[in-house]
TIZADREN-161391 format. One record per residue (C-alpha): residue in three letters; x, y, z. Coordinates in nm, 4 decimals, decimal comma, always signed. Example, Ala and Ser with C-alpha at 12.3 -4.5 7.8 and 13.67 -1.06 7.14 Angstrom:
BEGIN
NODE/ALA/+1,2300/-0,4500/+0,7800
NODE/SER/+1,3670/-0,1060/+0,7140
END
This chain:
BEGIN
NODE/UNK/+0,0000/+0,0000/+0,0000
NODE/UNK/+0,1462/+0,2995/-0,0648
NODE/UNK/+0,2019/+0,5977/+0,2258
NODE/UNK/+0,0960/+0,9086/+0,0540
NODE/UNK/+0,1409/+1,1197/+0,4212
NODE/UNK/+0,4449/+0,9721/+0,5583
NODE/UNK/+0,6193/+1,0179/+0,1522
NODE/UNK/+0,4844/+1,3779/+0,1758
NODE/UNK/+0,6584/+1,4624/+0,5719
NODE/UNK/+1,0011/+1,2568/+0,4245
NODE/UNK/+0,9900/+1,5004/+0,0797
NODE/UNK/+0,9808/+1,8100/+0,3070
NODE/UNK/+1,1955/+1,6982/+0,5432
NODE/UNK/+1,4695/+1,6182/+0,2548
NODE/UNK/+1,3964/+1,9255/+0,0555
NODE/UNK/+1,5369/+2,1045/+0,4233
NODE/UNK/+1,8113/+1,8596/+0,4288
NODE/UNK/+1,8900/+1,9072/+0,0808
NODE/UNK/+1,8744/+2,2986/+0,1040
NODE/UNK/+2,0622/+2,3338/+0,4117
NODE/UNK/+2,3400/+2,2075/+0,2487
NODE/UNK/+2,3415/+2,4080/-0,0593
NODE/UNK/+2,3252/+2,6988/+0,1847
NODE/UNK/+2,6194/+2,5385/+0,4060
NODE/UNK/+2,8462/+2,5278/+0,0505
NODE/UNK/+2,7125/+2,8210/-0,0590
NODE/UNK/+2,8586/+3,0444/+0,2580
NODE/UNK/+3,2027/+2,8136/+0,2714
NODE/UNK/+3,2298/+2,9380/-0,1551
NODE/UNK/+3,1188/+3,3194/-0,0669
NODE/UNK/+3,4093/+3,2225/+0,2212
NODE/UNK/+3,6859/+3,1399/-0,0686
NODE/UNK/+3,6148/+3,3913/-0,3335
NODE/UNK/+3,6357/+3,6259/-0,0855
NODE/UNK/+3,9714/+3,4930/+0,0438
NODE/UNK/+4,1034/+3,4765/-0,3204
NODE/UNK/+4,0183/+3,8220/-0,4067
NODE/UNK/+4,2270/+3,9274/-0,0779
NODE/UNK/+4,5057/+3,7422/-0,1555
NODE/UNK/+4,5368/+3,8245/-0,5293
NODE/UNK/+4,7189/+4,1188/-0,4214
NODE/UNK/+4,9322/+3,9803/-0,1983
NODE/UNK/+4,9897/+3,6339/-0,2409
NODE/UNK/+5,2080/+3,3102/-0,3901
NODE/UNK/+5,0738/+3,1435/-0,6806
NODE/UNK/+5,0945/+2,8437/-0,5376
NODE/UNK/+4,8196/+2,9203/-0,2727
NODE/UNK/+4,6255/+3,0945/-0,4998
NODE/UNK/+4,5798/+2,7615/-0,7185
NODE/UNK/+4,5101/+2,5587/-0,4072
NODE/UNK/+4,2703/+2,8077/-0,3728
NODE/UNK/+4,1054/+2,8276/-0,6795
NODE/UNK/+4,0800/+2,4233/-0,6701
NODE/UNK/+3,9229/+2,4503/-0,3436
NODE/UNK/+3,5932/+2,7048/-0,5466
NODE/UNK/+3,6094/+2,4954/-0,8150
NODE/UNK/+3,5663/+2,1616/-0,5928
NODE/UNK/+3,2883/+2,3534/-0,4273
NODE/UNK/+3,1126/+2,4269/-0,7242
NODE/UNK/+3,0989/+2,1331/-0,8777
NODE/UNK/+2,9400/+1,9578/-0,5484
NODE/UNK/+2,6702/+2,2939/-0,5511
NODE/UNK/+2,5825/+2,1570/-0,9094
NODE/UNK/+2,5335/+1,7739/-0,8256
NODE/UNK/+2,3534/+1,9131/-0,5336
NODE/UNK/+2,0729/+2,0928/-0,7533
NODE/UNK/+2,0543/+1,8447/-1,0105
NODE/UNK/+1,9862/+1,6083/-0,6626
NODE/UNK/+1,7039/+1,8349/-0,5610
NODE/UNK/+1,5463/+1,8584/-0,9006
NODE/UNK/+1,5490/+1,5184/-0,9180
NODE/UNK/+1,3709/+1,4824/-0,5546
NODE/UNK/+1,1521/+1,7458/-0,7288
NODE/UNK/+1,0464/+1,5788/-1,0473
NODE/UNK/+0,9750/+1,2562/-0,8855
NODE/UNK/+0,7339/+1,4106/-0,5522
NODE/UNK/+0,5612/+1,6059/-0,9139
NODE/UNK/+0,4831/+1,2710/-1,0518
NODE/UNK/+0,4147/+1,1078/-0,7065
NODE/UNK/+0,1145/+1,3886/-0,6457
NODE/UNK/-0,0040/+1,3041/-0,9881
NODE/UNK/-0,0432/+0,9785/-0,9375
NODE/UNK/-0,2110/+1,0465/-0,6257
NODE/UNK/-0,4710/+1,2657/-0,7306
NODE/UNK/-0,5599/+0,9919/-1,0195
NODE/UNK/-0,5575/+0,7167/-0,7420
NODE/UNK/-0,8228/+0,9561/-0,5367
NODE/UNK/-1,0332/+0,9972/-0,8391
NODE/UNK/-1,0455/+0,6109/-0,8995
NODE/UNK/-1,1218/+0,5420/-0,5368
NODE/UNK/-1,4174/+0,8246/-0,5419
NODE/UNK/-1,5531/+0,6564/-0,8665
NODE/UNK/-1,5478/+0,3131/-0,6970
NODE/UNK/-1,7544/+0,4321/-0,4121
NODE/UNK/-1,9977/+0,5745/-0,6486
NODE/UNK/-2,0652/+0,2703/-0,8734
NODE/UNK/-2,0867/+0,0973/-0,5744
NODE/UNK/-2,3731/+0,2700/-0,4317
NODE/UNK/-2,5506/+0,2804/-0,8116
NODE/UNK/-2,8213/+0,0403/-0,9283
NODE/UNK/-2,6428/-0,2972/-1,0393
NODE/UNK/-2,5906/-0,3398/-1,4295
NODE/UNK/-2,3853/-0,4808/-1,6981
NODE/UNK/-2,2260/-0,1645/-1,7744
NODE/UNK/-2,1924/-0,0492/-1,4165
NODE/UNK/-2,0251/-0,3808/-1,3441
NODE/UNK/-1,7842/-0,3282/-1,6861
NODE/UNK/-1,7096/+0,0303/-1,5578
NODE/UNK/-1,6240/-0,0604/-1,2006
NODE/UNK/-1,4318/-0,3708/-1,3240
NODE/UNK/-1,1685/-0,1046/-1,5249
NODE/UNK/-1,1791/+0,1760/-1,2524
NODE/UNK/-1,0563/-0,1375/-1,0309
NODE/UNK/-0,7801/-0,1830/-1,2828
NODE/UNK/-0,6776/+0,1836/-1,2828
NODE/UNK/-0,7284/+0,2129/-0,9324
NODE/UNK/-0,4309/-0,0725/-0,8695
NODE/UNK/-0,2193/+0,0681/-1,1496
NODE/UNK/-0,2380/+0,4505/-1,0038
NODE/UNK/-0,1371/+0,2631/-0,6550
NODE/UNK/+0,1491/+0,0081/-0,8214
NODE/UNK/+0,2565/+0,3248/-0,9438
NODE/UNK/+0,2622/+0,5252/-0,6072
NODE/UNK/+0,5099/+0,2262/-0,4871
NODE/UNK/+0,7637/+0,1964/-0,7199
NODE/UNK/+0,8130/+0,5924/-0,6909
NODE/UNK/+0,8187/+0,5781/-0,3193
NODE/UNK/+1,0874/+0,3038/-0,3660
NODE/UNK/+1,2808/+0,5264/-0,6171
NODE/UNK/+1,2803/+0,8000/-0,3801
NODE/UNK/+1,4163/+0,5954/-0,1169
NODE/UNK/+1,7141/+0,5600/-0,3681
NODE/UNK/+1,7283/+0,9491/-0,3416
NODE/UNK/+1,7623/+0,9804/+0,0338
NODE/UNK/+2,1535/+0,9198/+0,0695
NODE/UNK/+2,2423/+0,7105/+0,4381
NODE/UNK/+2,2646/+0,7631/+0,8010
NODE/UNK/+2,6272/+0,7256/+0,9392
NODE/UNK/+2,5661/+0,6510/+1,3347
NODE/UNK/+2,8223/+0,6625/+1,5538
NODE/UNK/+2,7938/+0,5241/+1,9234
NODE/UNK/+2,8919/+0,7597/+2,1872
NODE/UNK/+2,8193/+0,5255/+2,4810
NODE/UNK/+2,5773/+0,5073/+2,7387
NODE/UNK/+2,4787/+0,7902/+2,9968
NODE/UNK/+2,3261/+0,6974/+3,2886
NODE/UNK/+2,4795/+0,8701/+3,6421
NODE/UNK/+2,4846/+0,6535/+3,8850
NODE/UNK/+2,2867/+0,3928/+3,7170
NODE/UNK/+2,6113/+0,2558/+3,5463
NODE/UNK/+2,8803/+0,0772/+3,7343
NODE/UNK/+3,2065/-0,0956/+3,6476
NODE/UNK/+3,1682/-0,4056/+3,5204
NODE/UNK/+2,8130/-0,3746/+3,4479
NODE/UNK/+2,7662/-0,5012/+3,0830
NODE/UNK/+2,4953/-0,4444/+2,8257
NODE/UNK/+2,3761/-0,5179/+2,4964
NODE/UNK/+2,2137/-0,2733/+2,2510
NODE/UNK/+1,9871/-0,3950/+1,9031
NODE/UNK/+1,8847/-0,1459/+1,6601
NODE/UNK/+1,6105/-0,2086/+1,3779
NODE/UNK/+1,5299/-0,0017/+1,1011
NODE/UNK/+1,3365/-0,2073/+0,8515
NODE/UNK/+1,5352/-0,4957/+0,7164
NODE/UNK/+1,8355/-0,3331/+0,8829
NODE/UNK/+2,0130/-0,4565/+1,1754
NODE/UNK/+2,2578/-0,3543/+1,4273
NODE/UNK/+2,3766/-0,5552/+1,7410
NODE/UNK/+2,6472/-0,4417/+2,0208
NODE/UNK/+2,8079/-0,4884/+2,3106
NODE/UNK/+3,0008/-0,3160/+2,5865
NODE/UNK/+3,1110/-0,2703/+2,9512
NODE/UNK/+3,1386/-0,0216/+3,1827
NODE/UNK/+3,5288/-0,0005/+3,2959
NODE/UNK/+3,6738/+0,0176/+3,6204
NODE/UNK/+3,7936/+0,4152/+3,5318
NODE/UNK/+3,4115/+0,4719/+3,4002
NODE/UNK/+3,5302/+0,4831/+3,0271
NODE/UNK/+3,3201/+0,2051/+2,7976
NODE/UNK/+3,4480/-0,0310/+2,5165
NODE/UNK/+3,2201/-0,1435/+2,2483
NODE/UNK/+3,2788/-0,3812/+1,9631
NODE/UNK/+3,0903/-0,1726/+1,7206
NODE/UNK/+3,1755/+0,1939/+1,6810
NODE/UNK/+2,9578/+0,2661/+1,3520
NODE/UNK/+2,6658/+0,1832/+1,1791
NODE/UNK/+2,5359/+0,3102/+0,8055
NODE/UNK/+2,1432/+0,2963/+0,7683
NODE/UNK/+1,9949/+0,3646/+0,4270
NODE/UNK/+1,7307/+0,6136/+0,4815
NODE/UNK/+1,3281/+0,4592/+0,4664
NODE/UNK/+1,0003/+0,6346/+0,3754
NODE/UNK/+0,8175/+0,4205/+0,6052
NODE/UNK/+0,9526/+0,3044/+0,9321
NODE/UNK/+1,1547/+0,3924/+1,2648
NODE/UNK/+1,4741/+0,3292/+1,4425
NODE/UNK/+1,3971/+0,1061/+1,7061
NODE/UNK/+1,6151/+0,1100/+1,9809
NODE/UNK/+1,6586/-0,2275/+2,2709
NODE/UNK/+1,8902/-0,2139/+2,5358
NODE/UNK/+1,9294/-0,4890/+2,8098
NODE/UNK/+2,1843/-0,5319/+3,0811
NODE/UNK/+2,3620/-0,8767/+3,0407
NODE/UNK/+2,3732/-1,0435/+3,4045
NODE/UNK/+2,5075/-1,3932/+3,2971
NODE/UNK/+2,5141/-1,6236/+2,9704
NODE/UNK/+2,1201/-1,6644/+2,9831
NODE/UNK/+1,9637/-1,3396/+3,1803
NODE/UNK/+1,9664/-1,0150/+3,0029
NODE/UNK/+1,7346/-0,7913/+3,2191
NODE/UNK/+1,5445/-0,4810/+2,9324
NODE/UNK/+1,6922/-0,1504/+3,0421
NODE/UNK/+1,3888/-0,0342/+2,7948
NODE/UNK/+1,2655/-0,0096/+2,4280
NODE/UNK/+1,2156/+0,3080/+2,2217
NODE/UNK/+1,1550/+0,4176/+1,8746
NODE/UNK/+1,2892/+0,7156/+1,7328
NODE/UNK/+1,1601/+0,9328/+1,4463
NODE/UNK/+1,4016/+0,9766/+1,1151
NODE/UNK/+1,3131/+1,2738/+0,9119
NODE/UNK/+1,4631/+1,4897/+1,1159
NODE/UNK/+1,7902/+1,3435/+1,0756
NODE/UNK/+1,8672/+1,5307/+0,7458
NODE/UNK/+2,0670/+1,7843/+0,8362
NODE/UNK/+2,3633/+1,9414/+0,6928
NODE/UNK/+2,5525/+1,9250/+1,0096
NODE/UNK/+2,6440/+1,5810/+1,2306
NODE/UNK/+2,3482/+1,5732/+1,5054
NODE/UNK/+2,4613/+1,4367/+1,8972
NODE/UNK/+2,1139/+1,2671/+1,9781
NODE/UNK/+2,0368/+1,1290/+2,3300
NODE/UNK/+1,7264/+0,8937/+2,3369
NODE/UNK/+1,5766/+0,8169/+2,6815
NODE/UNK/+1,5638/+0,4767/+2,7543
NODE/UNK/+1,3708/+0,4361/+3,0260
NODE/UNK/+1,0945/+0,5886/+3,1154
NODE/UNK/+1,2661/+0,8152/+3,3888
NODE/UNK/+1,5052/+0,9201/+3,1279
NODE/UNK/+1,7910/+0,7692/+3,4274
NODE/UNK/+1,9825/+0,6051/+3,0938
NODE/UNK/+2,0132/+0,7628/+2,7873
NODE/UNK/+2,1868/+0,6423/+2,4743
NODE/UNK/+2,4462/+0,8838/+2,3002
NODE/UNK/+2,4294/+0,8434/+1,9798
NODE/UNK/+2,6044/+1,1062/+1,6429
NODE/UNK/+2,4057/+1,0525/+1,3241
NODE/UNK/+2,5494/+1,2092/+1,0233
NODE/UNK/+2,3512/+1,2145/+0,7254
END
């Protein structure tokens, strides 16, 4: 079925994303030309064609960037398009359905059905190529707060879901408070539907893991120019929070 609200919050919140960093690269190449034109007077060569890589570099990412967006763009066009068709069809159905009962009726309603499935088929596959679109989610783990909550030696385990994606980790508290982890980084490819779902339990022994908690955390509003520090409660105190820097 396809998610006609959910694709419309992820297209806004990627058209942000998207223009956040144009903005980002457009004030570090306002940054350079202005540093170029200063040192023209004054300057080596040599840093002056370091320099003038550096724009160039710049402007060439600026470019892929728009053609990106106007991409994003041309498929949410052809998305609402289908949408509105799919809305017609399903109005239609309901008002055959209510009409007296006839051969032609029953011919009618027979093709709106077939247009209705295409319009939604259709709705799918450009939800699924706008997944394509939505670049990935580098997460890196920044350990576990919790005051006094956490104690040396104390171990735990921590399983992320997103979708068919997976992500499975453990670690200890050390004597000087630090933590070691045998996974460090995760990438996610970005969904239209779903959340991150977040488990953490504290490992007591080979066969008892007690739940610290469960929580599931929202993902459109990780696209963002800038690397994010995000610290998800837990528990339902909010006593142990997981640190977590998602970079999109």
């Amino acid at each position: 079925e396809p998610q006609p609200k959910r694709m419309e919050e992820v297209y806004r919140a990627l058209k942000s994303g998207l223009n956040e960093y144009l903005e980002v690269h457009q004030t570090e190449l306002d940054k350079l030309t202005t540093q170029l034109k200063d040192m023209k007077r004054n300057s080596r060569l040599g840093v002056l064609y370091d320099l003038d890589k550096q724009i160039k570099a710049v402007e060439r990412y600026m470019r892929r960037l728009e053609f990106h967006i106007s991409k994003v763009d041309e498929l949410y066009e052809a998305y609402c398009i289908q949408r509105r068709l799919c809305d017609g069809a399903s109005k239609m159905k309901q008002a055959f359905a209510m009409s007296p009962a006839s051969k032609a009726a029953r011919e009618s309603l027979t093709e709106i059905n077939r247009s209705y499935k295409e319009y939604t088929e259709n709705m799918c596959t450009i939800e699924a190529e706008l997944e394509n679109l939505l670049g990935e989610f580098c997460i890196k783990m920044k350990g576990l707060a919790g005051f006094a909550r956490l104690c040396p030696g104390d171990q735990y385990e921590i399983f992320m879901r997103y979708g068919r994606q997976r992500w499975k980790l453990k670690g200890k508290i050390e004597v000087n408070g630090k933590q070691s982890w045998d996974g460090e980084e995760m990438v996610f490819l970005p969904l239209i539907v779903g959340l991150i779902s977040i488990k953490v339990t504290e490992v007591k022994g080979l066969a008892t893991h007690i739940l610290v908690g469960s929580v599931t955390c929202e993902t459109k509003d990780l696209f963002a120019a800038r690397p994010q520090v995000v610290a998800v409660d837990i528990n339902d105190l909010g006593t142990v929070k997981l640190n977590l820097e998602i970079t999109w």
